[in-house]
C-alpha positions as a Python dict, from the first residue, in 0.01 Angstrom:
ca = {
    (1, 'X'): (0, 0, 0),
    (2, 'X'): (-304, 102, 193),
    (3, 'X'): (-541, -165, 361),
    (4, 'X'): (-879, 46, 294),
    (5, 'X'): (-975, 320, 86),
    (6, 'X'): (-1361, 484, 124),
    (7, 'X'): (-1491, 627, -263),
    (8, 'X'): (-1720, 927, -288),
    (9, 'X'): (-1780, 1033, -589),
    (10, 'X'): (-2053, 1263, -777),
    (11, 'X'): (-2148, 1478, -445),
    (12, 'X'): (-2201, 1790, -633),
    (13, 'X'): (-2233, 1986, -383),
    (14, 'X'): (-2501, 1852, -178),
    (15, 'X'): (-2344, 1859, 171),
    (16, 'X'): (-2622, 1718, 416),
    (17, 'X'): (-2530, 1375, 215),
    (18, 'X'): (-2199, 1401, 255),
    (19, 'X'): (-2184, 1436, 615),
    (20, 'X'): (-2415, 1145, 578),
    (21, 'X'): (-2135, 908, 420),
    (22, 'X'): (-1821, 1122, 606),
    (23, 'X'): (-2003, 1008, 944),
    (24, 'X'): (-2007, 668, 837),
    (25, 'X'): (-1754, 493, 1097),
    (26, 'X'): (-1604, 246, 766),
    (27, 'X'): (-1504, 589, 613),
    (28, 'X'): (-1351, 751, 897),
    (29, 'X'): (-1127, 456, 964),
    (30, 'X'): (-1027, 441, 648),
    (31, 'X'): (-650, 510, 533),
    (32, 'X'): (-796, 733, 211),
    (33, 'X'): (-1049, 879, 84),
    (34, 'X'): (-1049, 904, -280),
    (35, 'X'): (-1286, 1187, -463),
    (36, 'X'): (-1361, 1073, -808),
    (37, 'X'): (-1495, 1432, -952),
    (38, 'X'): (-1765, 1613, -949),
    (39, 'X'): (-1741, 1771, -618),
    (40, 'X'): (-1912, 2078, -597),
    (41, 'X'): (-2141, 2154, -902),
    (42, 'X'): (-2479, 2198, -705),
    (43, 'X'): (-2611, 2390, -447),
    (44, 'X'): (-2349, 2413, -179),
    (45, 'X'): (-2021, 2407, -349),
    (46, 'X'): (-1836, 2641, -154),
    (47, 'X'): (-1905, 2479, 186),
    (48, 'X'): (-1863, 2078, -7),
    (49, 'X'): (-1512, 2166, -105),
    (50, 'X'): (-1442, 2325, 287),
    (51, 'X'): (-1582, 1988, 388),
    (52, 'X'): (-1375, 1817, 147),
    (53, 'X'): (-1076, 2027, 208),
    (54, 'X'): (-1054, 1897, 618),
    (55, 'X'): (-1011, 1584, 512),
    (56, 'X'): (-612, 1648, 481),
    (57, 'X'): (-415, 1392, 354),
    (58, 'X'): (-613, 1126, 344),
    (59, 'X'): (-820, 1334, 55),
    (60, 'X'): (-691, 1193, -284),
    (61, 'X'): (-916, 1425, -559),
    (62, 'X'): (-984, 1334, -910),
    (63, 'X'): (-1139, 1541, -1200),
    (64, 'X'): (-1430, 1557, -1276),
    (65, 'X'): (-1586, 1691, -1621),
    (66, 'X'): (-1796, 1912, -1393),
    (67, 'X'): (-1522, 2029, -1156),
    (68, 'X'): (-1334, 2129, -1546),
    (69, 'X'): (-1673, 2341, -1638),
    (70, 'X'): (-1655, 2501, -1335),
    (71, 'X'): (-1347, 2642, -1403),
    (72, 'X'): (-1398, 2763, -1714),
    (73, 'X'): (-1703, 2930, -1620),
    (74, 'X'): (-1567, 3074, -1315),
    (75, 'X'): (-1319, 3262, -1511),
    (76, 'X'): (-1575, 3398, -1743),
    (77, 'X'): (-1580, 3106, -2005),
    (78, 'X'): (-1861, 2928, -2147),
    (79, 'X'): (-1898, 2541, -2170),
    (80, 'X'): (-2192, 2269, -2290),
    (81, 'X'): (-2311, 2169, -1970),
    (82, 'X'): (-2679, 2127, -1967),
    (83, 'X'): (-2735, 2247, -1572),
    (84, 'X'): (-2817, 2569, -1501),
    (85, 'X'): (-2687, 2547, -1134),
    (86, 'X'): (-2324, 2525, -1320),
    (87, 'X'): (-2276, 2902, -1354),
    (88, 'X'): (-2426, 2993, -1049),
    (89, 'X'): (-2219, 2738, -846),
    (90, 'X'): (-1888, 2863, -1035),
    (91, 'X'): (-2000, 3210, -885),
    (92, 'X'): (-1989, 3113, -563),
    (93, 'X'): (-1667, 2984, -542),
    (94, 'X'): (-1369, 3135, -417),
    (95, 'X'): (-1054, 3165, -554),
    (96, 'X'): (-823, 2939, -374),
    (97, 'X'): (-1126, 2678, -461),
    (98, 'X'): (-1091, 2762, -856),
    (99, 'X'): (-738, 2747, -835),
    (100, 'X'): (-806, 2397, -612),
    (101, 'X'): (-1013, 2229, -882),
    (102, 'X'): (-836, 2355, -1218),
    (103, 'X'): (-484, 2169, -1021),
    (104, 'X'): (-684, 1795, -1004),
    (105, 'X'): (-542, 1495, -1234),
    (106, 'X'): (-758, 1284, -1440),
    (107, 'X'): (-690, 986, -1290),
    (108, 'X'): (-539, 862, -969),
    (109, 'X'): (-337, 507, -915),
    (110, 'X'): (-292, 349, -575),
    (111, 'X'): (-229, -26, -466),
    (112, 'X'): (-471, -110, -223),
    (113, 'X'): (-468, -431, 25),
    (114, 'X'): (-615, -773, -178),
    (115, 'X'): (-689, -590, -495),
    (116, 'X'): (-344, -469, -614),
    (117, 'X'): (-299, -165, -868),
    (118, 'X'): (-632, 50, -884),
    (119, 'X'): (-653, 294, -1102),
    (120, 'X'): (-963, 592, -990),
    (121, 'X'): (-1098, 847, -1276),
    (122, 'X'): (-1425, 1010, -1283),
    (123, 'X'): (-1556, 867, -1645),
    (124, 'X'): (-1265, 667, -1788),
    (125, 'X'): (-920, 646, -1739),
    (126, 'X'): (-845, 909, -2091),
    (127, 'X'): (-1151, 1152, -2112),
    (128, 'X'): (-1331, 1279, -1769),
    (129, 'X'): (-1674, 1315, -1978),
    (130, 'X'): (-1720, 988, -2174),
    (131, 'X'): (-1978, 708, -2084),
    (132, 'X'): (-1908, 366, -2041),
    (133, 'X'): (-2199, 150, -1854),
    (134, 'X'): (-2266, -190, -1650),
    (135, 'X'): (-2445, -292, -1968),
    (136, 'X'): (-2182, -191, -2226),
    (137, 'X'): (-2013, -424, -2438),
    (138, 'X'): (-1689, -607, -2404),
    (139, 'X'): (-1577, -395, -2707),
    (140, 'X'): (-1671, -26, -2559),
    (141, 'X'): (-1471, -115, -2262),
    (142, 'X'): (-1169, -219, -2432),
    (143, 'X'): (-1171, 38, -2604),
    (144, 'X'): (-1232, 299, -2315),
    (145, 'X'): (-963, 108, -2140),
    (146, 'X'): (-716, 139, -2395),
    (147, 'X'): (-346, 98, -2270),
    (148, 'X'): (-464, 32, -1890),
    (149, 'X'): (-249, -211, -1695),
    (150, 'X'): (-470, -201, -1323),
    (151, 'X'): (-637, -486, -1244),
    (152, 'X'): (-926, -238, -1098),
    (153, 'X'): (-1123, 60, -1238),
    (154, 'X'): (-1306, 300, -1047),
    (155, 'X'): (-1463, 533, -1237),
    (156, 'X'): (-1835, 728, -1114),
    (157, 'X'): (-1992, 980, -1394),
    (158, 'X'): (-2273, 800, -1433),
    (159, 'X'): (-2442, 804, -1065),
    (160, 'X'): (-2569, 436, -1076),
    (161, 'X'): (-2345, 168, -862),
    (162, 'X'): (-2183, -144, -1069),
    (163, 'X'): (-1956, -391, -1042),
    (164, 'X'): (-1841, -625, -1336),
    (165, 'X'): (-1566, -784, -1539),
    (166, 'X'): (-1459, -645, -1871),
    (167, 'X'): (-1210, -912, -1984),
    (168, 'X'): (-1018, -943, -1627),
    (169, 'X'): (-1025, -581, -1548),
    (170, 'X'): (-1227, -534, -1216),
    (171, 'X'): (-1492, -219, -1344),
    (172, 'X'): (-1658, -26, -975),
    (173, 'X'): (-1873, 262, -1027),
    (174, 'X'): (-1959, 364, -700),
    (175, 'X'): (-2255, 562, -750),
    (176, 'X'): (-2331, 941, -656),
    (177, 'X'): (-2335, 1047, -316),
    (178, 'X'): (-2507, 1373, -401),
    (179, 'X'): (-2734, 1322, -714),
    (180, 'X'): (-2811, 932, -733),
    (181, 'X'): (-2970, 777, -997),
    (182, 'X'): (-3174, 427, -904),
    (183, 'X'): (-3248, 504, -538),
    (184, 'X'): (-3247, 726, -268),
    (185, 'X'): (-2945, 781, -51),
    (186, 'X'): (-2615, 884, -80),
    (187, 'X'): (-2399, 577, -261),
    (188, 'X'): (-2032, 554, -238),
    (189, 'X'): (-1777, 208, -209),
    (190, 'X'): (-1503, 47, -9),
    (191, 'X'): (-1247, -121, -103),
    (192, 'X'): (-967, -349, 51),
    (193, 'X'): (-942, -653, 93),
    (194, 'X'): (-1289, -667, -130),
    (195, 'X'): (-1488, -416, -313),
    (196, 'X'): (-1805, -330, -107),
    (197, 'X'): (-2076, -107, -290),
    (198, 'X'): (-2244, 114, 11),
    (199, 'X'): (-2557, 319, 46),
    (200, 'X'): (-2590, 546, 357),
    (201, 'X'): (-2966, 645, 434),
    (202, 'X'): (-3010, 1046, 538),
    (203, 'X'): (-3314, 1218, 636),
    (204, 'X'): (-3387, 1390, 231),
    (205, 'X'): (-3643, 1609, 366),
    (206, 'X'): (-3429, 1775, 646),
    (207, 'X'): (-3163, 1762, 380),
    (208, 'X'): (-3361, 1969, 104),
    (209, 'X'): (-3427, 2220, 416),
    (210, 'X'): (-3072, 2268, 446),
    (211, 'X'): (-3073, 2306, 65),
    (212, 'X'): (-3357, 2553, 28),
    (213, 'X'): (-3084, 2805, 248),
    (214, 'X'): (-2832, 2817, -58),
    (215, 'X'): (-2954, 3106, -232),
    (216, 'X'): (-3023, 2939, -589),
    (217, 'X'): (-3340, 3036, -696),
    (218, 'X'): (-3505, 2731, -872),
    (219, 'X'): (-3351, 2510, -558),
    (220, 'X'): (-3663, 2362, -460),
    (221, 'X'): (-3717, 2198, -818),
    (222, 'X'): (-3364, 2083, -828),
    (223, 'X'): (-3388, 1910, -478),
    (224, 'X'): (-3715, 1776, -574),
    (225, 'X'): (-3553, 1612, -866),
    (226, 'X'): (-3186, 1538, -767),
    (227, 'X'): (-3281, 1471, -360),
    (228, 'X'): (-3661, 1374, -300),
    (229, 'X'): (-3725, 1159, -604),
    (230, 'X'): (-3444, 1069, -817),
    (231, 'X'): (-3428, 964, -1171),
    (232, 'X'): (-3442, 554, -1176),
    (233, 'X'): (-3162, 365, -1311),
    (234, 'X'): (-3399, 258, -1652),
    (235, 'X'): (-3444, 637, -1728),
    (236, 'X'): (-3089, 708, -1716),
    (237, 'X'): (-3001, 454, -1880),
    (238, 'X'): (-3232, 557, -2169),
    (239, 'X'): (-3049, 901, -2145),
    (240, 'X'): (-2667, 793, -2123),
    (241, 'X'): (-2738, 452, -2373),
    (242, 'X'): (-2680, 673, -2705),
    (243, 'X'): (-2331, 881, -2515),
    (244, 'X'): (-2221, 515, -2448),
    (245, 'X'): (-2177, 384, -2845),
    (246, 'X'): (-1883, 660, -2915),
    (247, 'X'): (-1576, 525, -3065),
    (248, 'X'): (-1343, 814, -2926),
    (249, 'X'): (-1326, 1051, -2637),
    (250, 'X'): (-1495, 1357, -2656),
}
């Protein structure tokens, strides 16, 4: 069992926020560290997994659907996702990283201090790409949850931070370090004994400084969107609503 566990998840590979949450003292006294995908699909990925990577053992890594694309297109593959910094980020990778992400599970279990089994995926516990939200019914979630016996979900995907029940099972998205939708910030959670959704405040112009150094060429209108002023939670909503009716993985 371990008594605390700090969640990033979604950082995609915007570092200055996650040395914003990593410097946070809750996460460095915490037993584990669990990534729930989407690590380094943005404009620093090589030097986000490094980061990552000297965590050690208390690092536990999940998949993410983006951390799966990059692989593919690093080894010359194609795939549907819609951001152009996916190819370029795959390019900058190096192998022991490729062979890094291609090795992650789906989903992660561990039995954490006052909230027993928890189970950690990126999107749901059986497809790393599906979308499940706070507002989804009772019905989407059992059937997204299919077969799962944790009393708590952690799942991210979706870069806004929830909590709710879905017929007993605890649900915590929590949020996007990297890319958040809602507010600015770099959003992550911590669990044991409770659940604890976070938000660390970093300095977003300083960060898209940093940013403007990575050598992707449209970099200032991704920061500008992604970093400065982020997408609110009603206009992703709008955009994820229609992925969030499926009736089977994709």
């Amino acid at each position: 069992m371990v008594s605390s566990v700090a969640v990033l998840s979604d950082i995609h590979g915007v570092l200055p926020a996650l040395d914003a949450v990593l410097a946070e003292p809750d996460v460095a006294a915490a037993d584990v560290v669990v990534l729930c995908g989407d690590h380094a699909a943005g404009p620093l990925p090589r030097q986000t997994l490094d980061r990552l990577g000297a965590l050690g053992e208390r690092a536990v890594w999940v998949r993410g659907n983006a951390d799966r694309e990059l692989v593919t297109l690093a080894g010359g593959g194609t795939t549907r996702i819609p951001d152009p910094i996916a190819p370029w980020a795959a390019a900058q990778l190096r192998p022991d990283q490729v062979e890094l992400l291609a090795g992650l599970p789906l989903t992660v279990t561990l039995d954490v201090d006052g909230l027993g089994e928890v189970l950690f995926c990126h999107a749901t516990p059986r497809d790393d790409e599906e979308v499940a939200l706070v507002d989804s019914p009772l019905s989407r979630w059992a059937e997204v949850l299919g077969g799962v016996t944790a009393e708590t979900v952690v799942c991210g995907h979706t870069h806004m931070p929830f909590v709710r029940l879905a017929d007993r099972t605890r649900i915590v998205n929590p949020g996007s370090v990297g890319m958040p939708y809602g507010t600015t910030g770099a959003h992550w959670a911590l669990l044991g004994p409770g659940v604890q959704l976070r938000r660390t405040p970093y300095d977003t112009g300083k960060a898209c400084e940093e940013l403007a150094a990575s050598g992707y060429a449209d970099i200032e209108e991704w920061a500008d969107y992604f970093v400065r002023d982020p997408a609110s939670d009603a206009e992703a909503l709008r955009v994820f609503s229609p992925r969030a009716r499926g009736t089977s993985a994709t």
